[in-house]
C-alpha positions as CSV (number, residue, x, y, z in Angstrom):
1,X,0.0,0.0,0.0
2,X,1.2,3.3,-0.8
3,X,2.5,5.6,1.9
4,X,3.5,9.7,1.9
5,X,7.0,8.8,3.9
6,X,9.1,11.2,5.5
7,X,12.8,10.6,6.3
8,X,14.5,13.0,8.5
9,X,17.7,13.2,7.1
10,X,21.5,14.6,7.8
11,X,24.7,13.2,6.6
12,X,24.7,10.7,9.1
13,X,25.1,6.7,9.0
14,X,21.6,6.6,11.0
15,X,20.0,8.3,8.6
16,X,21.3,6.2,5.8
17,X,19.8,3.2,8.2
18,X,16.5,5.0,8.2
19,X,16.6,5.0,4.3
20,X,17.3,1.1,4.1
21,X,14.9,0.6,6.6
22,X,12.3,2.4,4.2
23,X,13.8,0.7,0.5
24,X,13.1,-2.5,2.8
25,X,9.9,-2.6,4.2
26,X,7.5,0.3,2.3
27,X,5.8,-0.5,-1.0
28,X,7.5,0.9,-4.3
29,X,4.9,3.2,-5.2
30,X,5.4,5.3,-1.6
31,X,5.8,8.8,-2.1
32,X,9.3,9.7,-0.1
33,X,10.6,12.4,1.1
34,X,14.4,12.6,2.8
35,X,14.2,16.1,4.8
36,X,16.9,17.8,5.8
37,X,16.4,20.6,8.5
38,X,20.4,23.0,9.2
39,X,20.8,26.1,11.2
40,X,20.6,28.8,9.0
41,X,23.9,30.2,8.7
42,X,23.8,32.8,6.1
43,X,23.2,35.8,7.9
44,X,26.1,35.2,10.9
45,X,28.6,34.7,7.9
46,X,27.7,37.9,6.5
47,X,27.5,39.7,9.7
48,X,29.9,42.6,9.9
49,X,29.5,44.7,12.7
50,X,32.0,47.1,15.2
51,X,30.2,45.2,17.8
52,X,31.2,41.6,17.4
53,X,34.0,40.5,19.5
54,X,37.6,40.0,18.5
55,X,37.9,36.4,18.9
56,X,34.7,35.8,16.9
57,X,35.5,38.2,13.7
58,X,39.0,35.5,14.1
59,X,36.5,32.4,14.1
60,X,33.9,34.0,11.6
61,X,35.4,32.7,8.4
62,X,35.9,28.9,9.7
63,X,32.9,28.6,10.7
64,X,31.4,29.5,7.9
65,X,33.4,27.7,5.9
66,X,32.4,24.1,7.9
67,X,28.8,25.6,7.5
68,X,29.1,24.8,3.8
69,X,30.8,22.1,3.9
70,X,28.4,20.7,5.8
71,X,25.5,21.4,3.5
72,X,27.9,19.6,0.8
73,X,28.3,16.5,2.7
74,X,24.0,16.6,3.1
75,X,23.7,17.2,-0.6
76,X,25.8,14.2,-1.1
77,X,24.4,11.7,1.3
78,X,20.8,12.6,0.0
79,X,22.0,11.9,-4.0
80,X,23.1,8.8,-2.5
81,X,20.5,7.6,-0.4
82,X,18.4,8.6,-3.6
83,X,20.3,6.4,-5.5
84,X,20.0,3.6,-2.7
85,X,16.3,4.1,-2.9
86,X,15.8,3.9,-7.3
87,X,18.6,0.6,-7.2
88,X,15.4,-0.9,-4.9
89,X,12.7,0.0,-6.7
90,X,11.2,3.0,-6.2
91,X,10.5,5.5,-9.0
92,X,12.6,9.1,-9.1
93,X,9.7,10.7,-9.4
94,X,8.2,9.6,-6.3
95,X,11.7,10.5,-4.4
96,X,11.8,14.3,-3.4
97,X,14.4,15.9,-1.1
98,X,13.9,18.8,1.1
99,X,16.2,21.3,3.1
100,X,15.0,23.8,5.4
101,X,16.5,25.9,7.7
102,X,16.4,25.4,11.3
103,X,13.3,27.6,12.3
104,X,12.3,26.1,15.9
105,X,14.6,23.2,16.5
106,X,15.2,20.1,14.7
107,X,12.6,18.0,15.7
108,X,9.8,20.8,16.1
109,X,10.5,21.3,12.5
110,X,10.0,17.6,11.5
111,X,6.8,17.3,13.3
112,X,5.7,20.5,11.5
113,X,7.2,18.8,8.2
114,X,5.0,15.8,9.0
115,X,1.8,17.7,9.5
116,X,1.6,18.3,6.1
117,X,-0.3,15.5,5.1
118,X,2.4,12.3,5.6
119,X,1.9,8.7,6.9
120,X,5.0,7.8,8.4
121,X,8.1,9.4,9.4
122,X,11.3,7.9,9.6
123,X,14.0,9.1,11.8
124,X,17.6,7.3,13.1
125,X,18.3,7.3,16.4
126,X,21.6,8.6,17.2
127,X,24.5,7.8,19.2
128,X,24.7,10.0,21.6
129,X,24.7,8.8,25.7
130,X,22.0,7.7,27.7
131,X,23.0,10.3,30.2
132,X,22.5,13.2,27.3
133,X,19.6,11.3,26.1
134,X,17.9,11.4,29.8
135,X,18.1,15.1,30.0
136,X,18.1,16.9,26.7
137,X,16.2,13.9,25.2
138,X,17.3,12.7,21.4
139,X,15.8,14.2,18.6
140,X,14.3,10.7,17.4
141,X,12.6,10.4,21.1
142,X,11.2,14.5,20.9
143,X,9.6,13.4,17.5
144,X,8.0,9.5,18.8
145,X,6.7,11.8,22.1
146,X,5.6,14.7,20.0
147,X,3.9,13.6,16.9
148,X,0.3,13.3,16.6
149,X,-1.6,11.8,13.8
150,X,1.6,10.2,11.9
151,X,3.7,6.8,12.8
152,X,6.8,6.8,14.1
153,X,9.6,4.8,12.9
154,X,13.0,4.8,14.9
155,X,15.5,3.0,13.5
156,X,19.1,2.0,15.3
């Protein structure tokens, strides 16, 4: 049966389990979509102001730099898991991809994402510790608790 699937996606091995887990177990004809949520970074690189600190204007240009190459590496892992998702039988057309950026914290933004009308979402579960996990909570844990109307698929 045909699902409206949404992956939350980074450049992460989990995520890249969350996308086998999907080109395993969901019909061909499911409608995907690998979304990609990064802190918008556009408008601290281009910040220029007699105000900013010392150490910061020194840091400014590395970070922005990493900033990039981060949205490179996300690019790149989403062709891929594309790729991994055609090479098991899903059609392109059916495969979109989706960046936002970061507007009220990752996992607020993929339960807003999956408001709009999907069946399933799909998130990894990361690696950080138990101890982080028990007081900050993991995204993949603020999304399960969070989301209304829409499964939940956590993948390890």
């Amino acid at each position: 049966m045909s699902k409206k699937i949404l992956i939350a996606f980074d450049d992460s091995e989990n995520a890249q389990r969350a996308v086998t887990a999907v080109a395993e177990t969901f019909a061909r004809d499911s409608h995907i979509t690998l979304y990609s949520v990064a802190m918008d970074t556009e408008a601290l690189c281009k910040m220029n102001s007699p105000a900013l600190t010392p150490y910061f204007k020194s840091k400014q240009s590395a970070f922005c730099t990493m900033a990039d190459k981060k949205k490179e590496l996300v690019e790149t892992a989403m062709q891929q898991a594309k790729e991994t998702l055609i090479n098991k039988g899903f059609k392109e057309t059916n495969i979109n991809t989706k960046h936002e950026d970061l507007q009220e914290g990752v996992a607020r933004d993929i339960i807003h994402e999956a408001e709009d009308g999907y069946d399933v979402v799909v998130i990894g579960r990361g690696g950080t510790s138990g101890i982080r996990d028990f007081f900050f909570g993991s995204t993949a844990q603020k999304v399960l608790n969070a989301a209304r109307d829409v499964s939940v698929f956590i993948i390890k």
